[in-house]
VEXVOGU-48688 format. One record per residue (C-alpha): residue number from 1; residue in three letters; x, y, z. Coordinates in Angstrom, 2 decimals. Layout:
! residues N
nr: NUM, rest: ALA, u: X, v: Y, w: Z
...
This chain:
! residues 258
nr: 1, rest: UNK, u: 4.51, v: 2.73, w: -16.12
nr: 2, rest: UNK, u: 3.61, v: -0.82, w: -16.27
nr: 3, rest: UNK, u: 3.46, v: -2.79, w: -19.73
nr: 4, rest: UNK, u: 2.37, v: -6.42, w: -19.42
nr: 5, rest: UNK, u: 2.85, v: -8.29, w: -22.96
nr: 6, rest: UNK, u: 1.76, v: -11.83, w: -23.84
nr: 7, rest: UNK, u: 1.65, v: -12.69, w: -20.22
nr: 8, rest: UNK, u: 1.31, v: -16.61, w: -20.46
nr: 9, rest: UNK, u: 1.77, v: -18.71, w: -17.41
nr: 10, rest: UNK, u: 1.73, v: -22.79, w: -17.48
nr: 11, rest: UNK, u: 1.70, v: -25.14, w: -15.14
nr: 12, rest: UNK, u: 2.66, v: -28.24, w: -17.34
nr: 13, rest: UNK, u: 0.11, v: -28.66, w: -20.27
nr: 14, rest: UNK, u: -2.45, v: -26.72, w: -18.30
nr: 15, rest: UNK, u: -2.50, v: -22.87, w: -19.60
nr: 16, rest: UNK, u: -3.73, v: -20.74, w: -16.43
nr: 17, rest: UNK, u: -3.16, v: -17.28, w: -17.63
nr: 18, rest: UNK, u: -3.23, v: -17.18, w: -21.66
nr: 19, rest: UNK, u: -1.22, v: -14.36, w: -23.60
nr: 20, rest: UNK, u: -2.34, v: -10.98, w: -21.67
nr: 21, rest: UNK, u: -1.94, v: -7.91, w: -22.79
nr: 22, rest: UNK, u: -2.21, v: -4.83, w: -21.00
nr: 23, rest: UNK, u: -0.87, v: -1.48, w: -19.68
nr: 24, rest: UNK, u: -1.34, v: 1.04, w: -15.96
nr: 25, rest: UNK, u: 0.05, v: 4.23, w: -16.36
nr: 26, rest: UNK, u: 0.68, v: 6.52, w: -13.28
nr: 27, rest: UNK, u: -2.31, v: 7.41, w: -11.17
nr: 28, rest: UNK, u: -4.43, v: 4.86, w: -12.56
nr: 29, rest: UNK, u: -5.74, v: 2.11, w: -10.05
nr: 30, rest: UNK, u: -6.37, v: -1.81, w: -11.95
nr: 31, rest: UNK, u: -8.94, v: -3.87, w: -10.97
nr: 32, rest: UNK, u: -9.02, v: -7.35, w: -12.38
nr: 33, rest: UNK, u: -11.49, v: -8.92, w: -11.83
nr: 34, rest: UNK, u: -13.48, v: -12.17, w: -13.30
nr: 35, rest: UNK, u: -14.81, v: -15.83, w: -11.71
nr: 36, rest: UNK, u: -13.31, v: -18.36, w: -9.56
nr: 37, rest: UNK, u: -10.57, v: -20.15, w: -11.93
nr: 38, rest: UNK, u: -9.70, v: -17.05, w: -14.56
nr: 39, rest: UNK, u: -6.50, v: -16.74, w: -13.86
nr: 40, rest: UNK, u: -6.39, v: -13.41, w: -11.78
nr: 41, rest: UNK, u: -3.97, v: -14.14, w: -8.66
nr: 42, rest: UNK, u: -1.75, v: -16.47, w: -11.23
nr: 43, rest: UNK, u: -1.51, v: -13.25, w: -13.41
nr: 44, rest: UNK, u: -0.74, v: -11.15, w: -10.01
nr: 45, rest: UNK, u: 1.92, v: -13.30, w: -9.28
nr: 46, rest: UNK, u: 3.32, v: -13.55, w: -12.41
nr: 47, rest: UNK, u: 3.71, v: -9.78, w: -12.38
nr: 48, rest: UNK, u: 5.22, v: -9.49, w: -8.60
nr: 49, rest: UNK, u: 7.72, v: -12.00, w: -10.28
nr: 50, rest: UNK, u: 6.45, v: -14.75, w: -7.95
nr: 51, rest: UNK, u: 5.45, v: -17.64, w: -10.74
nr: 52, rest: UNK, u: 7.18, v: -18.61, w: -14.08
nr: 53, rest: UNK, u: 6.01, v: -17.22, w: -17.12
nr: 54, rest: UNK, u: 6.58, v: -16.45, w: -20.69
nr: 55, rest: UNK, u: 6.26, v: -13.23, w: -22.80
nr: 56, rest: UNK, u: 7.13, v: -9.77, w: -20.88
nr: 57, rest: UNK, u: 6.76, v: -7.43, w: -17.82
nr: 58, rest: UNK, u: 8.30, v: -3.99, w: -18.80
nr: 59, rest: UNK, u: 8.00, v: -1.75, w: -15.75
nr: 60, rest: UNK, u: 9.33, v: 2.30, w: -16.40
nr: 61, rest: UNK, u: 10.98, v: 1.14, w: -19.37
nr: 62, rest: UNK, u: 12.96, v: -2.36, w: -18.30
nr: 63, rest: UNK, u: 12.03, v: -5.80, w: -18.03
nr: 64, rest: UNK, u: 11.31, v: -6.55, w: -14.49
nr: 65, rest: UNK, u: 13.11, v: -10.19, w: -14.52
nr: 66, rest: UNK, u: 16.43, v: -8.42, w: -15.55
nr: 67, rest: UNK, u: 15.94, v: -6.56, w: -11.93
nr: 68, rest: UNK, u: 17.32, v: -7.74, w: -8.59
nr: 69, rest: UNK, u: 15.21, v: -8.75, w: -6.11
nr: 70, rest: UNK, u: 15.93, v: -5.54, w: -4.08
nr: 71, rest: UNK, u: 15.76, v: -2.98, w: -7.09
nr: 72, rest: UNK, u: 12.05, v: -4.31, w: -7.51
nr: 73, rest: UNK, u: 11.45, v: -4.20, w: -3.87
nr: 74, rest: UNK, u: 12.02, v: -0.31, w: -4.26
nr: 75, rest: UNK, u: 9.49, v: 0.18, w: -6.92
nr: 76, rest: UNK, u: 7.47, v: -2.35, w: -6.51
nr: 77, rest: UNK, u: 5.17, v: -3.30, w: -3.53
nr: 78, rest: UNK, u: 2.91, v: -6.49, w: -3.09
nr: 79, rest: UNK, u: 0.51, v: -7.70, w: -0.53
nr: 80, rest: UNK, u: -1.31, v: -10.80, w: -0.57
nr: 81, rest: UNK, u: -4.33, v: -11.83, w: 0.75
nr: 82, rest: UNK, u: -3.41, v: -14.23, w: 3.30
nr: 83, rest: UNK, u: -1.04, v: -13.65, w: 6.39
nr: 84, rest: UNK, u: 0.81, v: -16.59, w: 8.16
nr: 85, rest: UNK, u: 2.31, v: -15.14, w: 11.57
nr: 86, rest: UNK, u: 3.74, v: -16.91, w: 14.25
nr: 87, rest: UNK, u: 5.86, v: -14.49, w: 15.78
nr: 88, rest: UNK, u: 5.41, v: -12.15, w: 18.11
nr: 89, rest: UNK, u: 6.91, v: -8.66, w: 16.28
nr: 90, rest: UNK, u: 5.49, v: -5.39, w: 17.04
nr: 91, rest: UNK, u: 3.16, v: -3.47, w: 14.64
nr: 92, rest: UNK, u: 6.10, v: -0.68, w: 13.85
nr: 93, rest: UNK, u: 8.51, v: -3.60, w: 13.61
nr: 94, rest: UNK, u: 6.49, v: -5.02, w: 10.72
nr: 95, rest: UNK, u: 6.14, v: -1.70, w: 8.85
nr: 96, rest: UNK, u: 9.84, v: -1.33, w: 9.36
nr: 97, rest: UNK, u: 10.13, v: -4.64, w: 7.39
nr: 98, rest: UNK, u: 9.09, v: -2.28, w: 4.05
nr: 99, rest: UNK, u: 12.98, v: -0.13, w: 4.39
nr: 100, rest: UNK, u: 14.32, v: -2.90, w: 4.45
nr: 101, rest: UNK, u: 15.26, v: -2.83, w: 0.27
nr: 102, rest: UNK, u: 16.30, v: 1.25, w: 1.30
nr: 103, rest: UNK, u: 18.54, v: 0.26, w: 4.04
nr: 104, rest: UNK, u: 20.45, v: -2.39, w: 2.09
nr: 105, rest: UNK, u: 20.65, v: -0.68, w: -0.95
nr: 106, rest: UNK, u: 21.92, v: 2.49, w: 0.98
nr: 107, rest: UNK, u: 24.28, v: -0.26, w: 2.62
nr: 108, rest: UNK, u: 25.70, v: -1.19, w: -0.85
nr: 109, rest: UNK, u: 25.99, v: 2.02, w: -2.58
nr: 110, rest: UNK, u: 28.16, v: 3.69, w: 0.89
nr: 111, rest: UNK, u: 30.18, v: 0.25, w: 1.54
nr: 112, rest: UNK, u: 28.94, v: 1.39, w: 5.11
nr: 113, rest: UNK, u: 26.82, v: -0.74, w: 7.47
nr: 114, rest: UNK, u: 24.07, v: 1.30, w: 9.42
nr: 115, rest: UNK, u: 20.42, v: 1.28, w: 11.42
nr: 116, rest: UNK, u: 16.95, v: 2.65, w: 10.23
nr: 117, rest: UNK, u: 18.34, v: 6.22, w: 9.13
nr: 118, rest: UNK, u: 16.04, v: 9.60, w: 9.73
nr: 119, rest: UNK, u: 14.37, v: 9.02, w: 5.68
nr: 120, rest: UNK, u: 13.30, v: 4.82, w: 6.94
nr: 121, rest: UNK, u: 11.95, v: 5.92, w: 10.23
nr: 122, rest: UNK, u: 10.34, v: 9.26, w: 8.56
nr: 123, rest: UNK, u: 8.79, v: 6.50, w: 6.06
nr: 124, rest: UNK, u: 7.51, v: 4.01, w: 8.87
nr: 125, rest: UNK, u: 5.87, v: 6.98, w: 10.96
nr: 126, rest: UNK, u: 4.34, v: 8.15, w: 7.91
nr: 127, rest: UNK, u: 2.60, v: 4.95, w: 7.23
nr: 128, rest: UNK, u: 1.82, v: 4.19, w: 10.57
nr: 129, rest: UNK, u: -0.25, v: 7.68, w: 10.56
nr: 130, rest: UNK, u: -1.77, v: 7.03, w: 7.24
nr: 131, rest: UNK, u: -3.07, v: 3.36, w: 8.26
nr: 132, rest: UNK, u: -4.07, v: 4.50, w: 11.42
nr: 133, rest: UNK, u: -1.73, v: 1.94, w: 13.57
nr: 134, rest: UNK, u: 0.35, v: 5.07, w: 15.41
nr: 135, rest: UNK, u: -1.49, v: 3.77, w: 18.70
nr: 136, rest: UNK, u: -0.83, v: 0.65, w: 18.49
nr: 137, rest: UNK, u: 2.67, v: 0.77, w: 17.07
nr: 138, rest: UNK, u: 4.56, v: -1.43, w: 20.30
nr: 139, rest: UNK, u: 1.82, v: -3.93, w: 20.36
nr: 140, rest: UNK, u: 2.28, v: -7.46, w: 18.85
nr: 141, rest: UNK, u: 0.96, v: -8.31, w: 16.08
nr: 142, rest: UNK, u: -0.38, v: -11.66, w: 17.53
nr: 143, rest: UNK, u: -3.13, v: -9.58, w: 19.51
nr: 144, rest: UNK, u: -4.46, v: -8.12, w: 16.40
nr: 145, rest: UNK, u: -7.94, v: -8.19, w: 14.63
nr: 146, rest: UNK, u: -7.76, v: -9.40, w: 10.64
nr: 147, rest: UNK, u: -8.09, v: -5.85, w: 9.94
nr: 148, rest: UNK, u: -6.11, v: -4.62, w: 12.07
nr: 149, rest: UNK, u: -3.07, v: -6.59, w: 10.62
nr: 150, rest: UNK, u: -4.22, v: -6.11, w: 7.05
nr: 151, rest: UNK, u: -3.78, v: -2.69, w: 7.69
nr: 152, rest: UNK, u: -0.53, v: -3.43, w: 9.72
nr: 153, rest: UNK, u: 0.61, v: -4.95, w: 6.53
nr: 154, rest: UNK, u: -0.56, v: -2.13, w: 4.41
nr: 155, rest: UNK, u: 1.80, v: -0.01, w: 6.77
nr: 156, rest: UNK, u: 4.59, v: -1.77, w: 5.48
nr: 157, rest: UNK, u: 3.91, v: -1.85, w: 2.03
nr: 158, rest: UNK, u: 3.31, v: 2.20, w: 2.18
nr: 159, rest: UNK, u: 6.43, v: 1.92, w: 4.20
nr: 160, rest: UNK, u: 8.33, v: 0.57, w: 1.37
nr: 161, rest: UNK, u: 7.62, v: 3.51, w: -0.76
nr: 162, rest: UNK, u: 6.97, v: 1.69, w: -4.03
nr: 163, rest: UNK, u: 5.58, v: 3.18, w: -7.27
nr: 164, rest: UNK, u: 3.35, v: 0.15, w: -7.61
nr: 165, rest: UNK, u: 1.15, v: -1.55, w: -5.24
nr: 166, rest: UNK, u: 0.23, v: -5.61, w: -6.40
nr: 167, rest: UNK, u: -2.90, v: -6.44, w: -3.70
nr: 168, rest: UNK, u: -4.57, v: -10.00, w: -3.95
nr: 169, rest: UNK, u: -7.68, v: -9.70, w: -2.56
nr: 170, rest: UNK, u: -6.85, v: -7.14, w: -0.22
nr: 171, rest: UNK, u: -10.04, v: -6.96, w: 2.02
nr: 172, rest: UNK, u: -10.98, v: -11.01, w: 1.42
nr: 173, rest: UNK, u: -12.62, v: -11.73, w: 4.66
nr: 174, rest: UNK, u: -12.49, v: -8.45, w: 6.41
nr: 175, rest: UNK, u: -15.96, v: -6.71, w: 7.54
nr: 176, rest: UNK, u: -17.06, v: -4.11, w: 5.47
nr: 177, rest: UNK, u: -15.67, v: -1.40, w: 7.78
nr: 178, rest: UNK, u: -11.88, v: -2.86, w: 7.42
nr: 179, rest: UNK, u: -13.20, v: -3.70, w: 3.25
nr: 180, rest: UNK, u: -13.67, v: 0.20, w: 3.27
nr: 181, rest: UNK, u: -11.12, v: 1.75, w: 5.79
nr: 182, rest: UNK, u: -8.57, v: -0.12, w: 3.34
nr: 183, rest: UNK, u: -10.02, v: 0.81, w: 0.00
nr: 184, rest: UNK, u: -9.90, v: 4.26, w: 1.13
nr: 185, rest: UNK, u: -6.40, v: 4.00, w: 2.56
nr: 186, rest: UNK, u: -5.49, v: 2.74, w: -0.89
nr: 187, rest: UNK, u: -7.11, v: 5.56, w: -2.83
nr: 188, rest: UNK, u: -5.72, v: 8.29, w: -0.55
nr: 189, rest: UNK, u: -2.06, v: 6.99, w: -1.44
nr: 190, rest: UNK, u: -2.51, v: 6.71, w: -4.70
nr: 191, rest: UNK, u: -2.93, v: 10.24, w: -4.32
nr: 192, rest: UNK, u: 0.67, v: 10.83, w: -4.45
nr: 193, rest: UNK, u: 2.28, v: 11.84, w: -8.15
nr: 194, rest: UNK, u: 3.75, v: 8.48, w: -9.45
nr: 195, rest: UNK, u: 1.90, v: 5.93, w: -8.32
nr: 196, rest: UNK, u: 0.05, v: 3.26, w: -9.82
nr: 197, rest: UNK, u: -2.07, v: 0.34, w: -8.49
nr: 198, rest: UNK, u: -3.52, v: -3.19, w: -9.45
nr: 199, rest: UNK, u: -5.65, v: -4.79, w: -7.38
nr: 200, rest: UNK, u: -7.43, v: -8.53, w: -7.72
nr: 201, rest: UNK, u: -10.83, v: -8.17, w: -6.25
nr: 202, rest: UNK, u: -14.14, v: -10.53, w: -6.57
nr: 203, rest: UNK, u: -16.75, v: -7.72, w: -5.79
nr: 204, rest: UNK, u: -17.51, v: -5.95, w: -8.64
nr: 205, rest: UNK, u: -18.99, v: -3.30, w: -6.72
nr: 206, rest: UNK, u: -15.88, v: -2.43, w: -5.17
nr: 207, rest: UNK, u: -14.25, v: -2.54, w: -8.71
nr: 208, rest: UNK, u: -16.49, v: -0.32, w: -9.94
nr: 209, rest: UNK, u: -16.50, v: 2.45, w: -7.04
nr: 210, rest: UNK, u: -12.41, v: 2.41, w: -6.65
nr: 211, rest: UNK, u: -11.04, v: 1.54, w: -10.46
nr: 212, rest: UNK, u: -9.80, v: 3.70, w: -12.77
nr: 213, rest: UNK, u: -9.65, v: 0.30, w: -15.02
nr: 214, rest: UNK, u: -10.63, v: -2.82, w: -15.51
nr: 215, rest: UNK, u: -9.05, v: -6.34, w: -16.88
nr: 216, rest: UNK, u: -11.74, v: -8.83, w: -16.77
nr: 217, rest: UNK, u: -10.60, v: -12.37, w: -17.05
nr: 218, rest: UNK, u: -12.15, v: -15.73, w: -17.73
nr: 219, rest: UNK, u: -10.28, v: -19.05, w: -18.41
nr: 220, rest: UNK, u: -7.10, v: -16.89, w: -18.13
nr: 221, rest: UNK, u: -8.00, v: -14.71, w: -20.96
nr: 222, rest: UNK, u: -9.07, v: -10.93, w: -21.52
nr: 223, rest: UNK, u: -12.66, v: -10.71, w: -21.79
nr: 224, rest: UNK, u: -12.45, v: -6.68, w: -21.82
nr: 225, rest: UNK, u: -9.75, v: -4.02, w: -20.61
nr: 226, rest: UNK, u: -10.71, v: 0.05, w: -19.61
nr: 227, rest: UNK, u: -12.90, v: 2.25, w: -18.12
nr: 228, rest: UNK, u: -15.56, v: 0.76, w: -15.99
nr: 229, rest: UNK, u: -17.81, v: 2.10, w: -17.93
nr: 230, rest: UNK, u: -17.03, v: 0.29, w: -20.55
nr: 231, rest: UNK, u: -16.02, v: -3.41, w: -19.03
nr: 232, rest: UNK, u: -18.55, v: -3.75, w: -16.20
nr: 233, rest: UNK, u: -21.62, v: -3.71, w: -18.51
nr: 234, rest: UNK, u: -24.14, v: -6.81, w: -19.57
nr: 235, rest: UNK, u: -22.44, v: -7.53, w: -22.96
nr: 236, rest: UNK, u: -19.30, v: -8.55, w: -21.32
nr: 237, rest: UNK, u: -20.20, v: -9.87, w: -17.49
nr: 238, rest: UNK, u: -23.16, v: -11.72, w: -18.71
nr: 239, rest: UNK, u: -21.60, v: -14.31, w: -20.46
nr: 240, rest: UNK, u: -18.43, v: -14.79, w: -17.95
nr: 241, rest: UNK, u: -20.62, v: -14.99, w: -14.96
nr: 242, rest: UNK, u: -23.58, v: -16.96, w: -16.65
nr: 243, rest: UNK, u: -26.46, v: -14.73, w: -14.81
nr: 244, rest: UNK, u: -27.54, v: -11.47, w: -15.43
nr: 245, rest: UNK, u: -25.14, v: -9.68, w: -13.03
nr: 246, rest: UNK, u: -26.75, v: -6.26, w: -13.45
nr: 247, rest: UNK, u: -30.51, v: -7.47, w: -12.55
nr: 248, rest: UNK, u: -28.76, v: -9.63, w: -9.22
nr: 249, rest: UNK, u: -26.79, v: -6.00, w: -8.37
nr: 250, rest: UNK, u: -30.14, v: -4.29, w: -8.37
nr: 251, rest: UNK, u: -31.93, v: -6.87, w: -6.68
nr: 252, rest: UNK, u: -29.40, v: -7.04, w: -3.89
nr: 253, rest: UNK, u: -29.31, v: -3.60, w: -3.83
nr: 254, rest: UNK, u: -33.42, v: -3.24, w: -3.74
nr: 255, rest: UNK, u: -33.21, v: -4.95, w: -0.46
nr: 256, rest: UNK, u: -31.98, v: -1.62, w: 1.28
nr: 257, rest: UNK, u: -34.51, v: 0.81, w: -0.06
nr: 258, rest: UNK, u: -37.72, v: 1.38, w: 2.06
């Protein structure tokens, strides 16, 4: 689905992400993950065609810089971490913001111009029901609790109908019931034949519990790519994280039994 070669991004003679290599095929769900500084958002970005970079981004088979902006908008959905609103739409309005590539595609392929059709506000319900916003669909968004616009986002994203989700951090600074009503949310559309997702996160545990993969970064390099069986063990997290991450994990952990 998604083949990421020699991914380099600079930022004059400072190299933040450093000739990546990589590939998520359908159903699979990437984490990266790796320390403060390796390079993970930049290498997000660079994929959601947000920052300049050299070598490629092939997505089903073309490169995703020869696409316009609303041909990648159809296949391709991205959420950040961080929301700045100051106005005061409703929750459906927002997750009507995701047709909005549809619509004007639609538009340009009929010469015709024309509203939310029955497919857009078929797609907006169905997110709206899958995030859990259906009740709160007419209220602003301005009134909302982080998690509840996270997931308001989400809604619009899911809205969108991509084959791809790109999430930055998608539960930084929720509370661990929005960190796993959203994980879950995730993982139940992922469901869904054709989809793929990649996901920065700095919890490993989370990494480990939801990914099907893993890229683990440091100084905007691979460390290790695949299963997390295979990444997320001492030989390779050691060393990146300077501690033993396994014996902190456990001890954490420890704390809860008894």
């Amino acid at each position: 689905m998604l083949h990421v070669e020699d991914l380099t991004v600079r930022y004059g003679d400072l190299t933040i992400v450093d000739h990546l290599n990589f590939a998520v095929e359908e159903g699979q769900w990437l984490m990266i993950v790796g320390p403060n500084g390796a390079g993970k958002s930049t290498a997000l970005n660079a994929i959601a065609q947000g920052t300049a970079y050299t070598g490629r981004v092939m997505f089903e088979g073309g490169e995703m810089k020869k696409k316009k902006s609303s041909d990648r908008a159809r296949c391709v959905g991205v959420l950040m971490q961080n929301h700045f609103v100051e106005y005061a739409f409703s929750v459906e309005e927002v997750a009507a913001l995701g047709r909005y590539a549809h619509s004007a595609g639609a538009r340009r392929n009929t010469g015709k111009g024309a509203g939310r059709g029955g497919e857009d506000s078929r797609a907006v319900e169905d997110a709206l029901a899958l995030t859990g916003m259906i009740s709160q669909r007419r209220q602003s968004i301005l009134t909302l609790s982080g998690g509840e616009l996270q997931r308001t986002f989400l809604a619009q994203v899911f809205a969108q109908d991509p084959k791809l989700l790109l999430l930055d951090e998608p539960t930084n600074h929720l509370d661990l019931v929005y960190q796993k009503q959203v994980f879950e949310l995730i993982g139940k559309w992922l469901q869904t034949p054709g989809r793929a997702v990649i996901s920065v996160v700095h919890d490993l545990s989370l990494a480990k519990a939801y990914g099907t993969k893993i890229l683990l970064m440091n100084h905007g390099r691979e460390v290790a790519c695949g299963p997390a069986a295979e990444v997320l063990v001492p030989e390779h997290l050691d060393p990146v994280y300077q501690m033993d991450v396994g014996g902190w994990m456990r001890q954490m952990l420890g704390q809860w039994n008894g």
